[in-house]
Structures are given as C-alpha cells and as structure tokens.
C-alpha positions in Angstrom: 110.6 103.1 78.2 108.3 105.3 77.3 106.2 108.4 79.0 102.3 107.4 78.9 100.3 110.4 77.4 97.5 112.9 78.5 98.5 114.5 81.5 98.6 118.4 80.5 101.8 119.1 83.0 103.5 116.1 84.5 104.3 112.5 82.9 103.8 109.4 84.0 105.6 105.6 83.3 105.3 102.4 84.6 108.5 99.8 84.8 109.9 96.9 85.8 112.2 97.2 88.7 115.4 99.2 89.0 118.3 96.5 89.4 119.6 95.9 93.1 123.1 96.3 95.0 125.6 97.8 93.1 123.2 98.8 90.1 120.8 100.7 92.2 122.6 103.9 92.1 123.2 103.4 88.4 119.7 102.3 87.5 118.2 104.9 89.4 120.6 107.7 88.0 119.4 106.5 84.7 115.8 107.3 85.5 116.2 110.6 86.7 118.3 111.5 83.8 115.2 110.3 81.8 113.5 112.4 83.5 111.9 111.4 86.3 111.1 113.4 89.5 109.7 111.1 91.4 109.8 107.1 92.3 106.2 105.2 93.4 107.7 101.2 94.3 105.2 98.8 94.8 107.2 96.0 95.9 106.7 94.5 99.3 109.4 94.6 102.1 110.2 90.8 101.7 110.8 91.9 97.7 112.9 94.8 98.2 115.5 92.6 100.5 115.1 89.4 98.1 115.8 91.9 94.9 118.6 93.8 97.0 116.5 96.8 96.6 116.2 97.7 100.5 118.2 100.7 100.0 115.9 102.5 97.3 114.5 105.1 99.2 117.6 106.3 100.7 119.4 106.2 97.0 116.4 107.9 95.5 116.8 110.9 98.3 120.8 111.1 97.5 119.7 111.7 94.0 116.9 114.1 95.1 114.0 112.0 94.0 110.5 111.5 95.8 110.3 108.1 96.5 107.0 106.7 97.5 105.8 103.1 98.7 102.7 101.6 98.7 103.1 97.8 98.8 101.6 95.6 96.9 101.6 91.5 97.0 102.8 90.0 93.5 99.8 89.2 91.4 97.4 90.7 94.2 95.5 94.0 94.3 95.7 96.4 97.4 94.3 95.3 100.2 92.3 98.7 100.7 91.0 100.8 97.9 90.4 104.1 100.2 94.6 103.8 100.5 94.8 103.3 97.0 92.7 106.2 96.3 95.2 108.3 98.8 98.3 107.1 97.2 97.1 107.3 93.7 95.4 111.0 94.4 98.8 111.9 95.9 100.7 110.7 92.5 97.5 112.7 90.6 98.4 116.2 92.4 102.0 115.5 92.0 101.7 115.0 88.1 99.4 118.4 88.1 102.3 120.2 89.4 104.6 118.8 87.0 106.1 116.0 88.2 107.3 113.1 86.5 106.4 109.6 88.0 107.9 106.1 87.6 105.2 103.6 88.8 107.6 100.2 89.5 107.2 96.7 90.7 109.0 93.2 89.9 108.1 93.2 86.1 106.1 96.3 85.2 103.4 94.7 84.0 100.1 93.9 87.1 101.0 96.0 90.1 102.5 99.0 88.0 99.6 98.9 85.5 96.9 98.8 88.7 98.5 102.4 90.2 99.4 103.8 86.8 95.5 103.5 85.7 94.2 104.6 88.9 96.0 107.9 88.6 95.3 108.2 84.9 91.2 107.2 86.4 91.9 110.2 88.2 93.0 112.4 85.5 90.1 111.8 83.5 91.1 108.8 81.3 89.0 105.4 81.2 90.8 102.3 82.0 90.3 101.0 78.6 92.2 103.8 77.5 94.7 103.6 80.3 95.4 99.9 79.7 95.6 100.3 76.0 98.3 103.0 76.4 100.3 101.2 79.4 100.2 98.0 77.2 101.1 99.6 74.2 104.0 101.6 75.9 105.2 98.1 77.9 104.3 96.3 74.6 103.0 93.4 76.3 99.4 92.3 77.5 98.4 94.2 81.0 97.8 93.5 83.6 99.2 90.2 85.1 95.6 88.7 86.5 91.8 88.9 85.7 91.6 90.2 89.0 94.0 93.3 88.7 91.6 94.3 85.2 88.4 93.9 87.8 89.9 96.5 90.6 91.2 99.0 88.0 87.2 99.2 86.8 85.8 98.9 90.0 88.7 102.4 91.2 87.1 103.8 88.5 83.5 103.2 89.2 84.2 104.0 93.0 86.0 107.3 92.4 83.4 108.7 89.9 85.0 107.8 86.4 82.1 105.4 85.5 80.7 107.6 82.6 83.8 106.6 80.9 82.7 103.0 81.6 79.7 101.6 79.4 77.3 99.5 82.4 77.4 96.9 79.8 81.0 96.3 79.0 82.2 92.9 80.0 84.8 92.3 77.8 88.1 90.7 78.9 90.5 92.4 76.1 91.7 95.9 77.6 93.6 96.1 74.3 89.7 96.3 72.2 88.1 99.5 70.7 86.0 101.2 73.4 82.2 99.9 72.4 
C-alpha cells in the first residue's frame, strides 16, 4: 500500500477490501496503524454481507475511524454524479484538514480508482495524472471498465477541472504522457 501524493495536508489511498469476520478487527487495526483516519467503502449492502463485512462501520467507530459509504455496483459508476460530487467534496475537505483516507471496494482497482480521482479532480490534479498515480501505486492497470475512465473525465469536466483536460484527448491509455 502506498499513500497517493499531492495533497499539501492529508493523504489519500485506495485498496482492496479489508478481510471479513474475524479479520475485520485485525485488518482494520492494521490500517489505522498505517495511518489512516478515516474509511470511504464503496461496496454495496449485498457485498458487505456476502464478504462478511456488515460490521465495518461499527468496527471502524470502536477503533475511532470515520467510516463513510457510498455504494457503488461492481464494474458500474454512481448512479448520480451531484452525490458523487457531495461524497467526494466531503473526502476533499476532510484531506484539507488533515485527514488520511482509505478509498476501498472488492479489489481496489474500478470503484476505488473512480472516488480516489474525483477527490484528487477536486484538489486540482487531472485524471491523467490521478490515474497514472493510483495505477502506479496499485501497480496494475485502472480502472476496471472503459466506462469508469469516461465518468472520472466527464467529474472532471462537470466540476470545473477541464483546463487540465486537452478537448482533444481521446486516448484510451490513462498510463500515457499528458499530450
């Protein structure tokens, strides 16, 4: 695991998912010994009882962590982008006041890497950049679907980060040199 750069007071990580039942307390633990303040989960209800992860947000306030949940389908995007925007603006003001943020959902890699680069949209770096660094950090190709790259460009261009997109940029490889 590794903290995602560029945020001048909090950090920011995306992950797979803590393990369930009896590891939960352990896995969880483990994070906010690595740091972490606070807990965003984007697993659906239907995921947190198949994955034996129901009981997240009462471990994570045992342990004294901010647990958040905004529920994403697997290999989806969110169904509305103005919640989005309020969940990842919430995670934004959080990390400006210090706070350290693990973005989770099943493997890390589509629904993690769609939150992570809205808030990092919101911070003031491109999605190139964003999923070049979440990629680099998770050291695997992000995110899962064609369709997750398409939202995290169109958050940006809603939310005012287009100048950090070039209008004629349809490229398919978030890992390439900005043009």
């Amino acid at each position: 695991m590794e903290w995602l750069t560029g945020f001048p007071a909090g950090r920011l990580l995306t992950s797979a998912r803590p393990r369930g039942g009896d590891w939960l307390q352990v896995d969880l633990a483990y994070w906010q010994r690595y740091g972490a303040t606070d807990i965003l989960c984007l697993l659906t209800q239907p995921e947190l009882e198949e994955l034996d992860l129901d009981q997240e947000a009462r471990v994570c306030q045992e342990l004294g962590l901010h647990w958040h949940h905004f529920p994403i389908r697997d290999r989806h995007v969110p169904t509305s982008l103005e919640e989005a925007y309020r969940q990842a603006r919430h995670c934004a003001n959080r990390l400006q006041a210090g706070a350290a943020i693990i973005v989770h959902c099943r493997m890390g890699l589509g629904r993690s890497t769609l939150m992570a680069s809205a808030i990092m949209a919101l911070g003031g770096i491109s999605p190139r950049q964003a999923l070049r660094q979440i990629g680099d950090s998770r050291r695997l190709p992000v995110p899962d679907t064609s369709a997750q790259r398409d939202w995290i460009f169109a958050f940006a261009r809603q939310y005012g980060i287009s100048q950090m997109i070039k209008a004629t940029d349809n490229s398919r490889n978030p890992f390439a040199g900005d043009k």
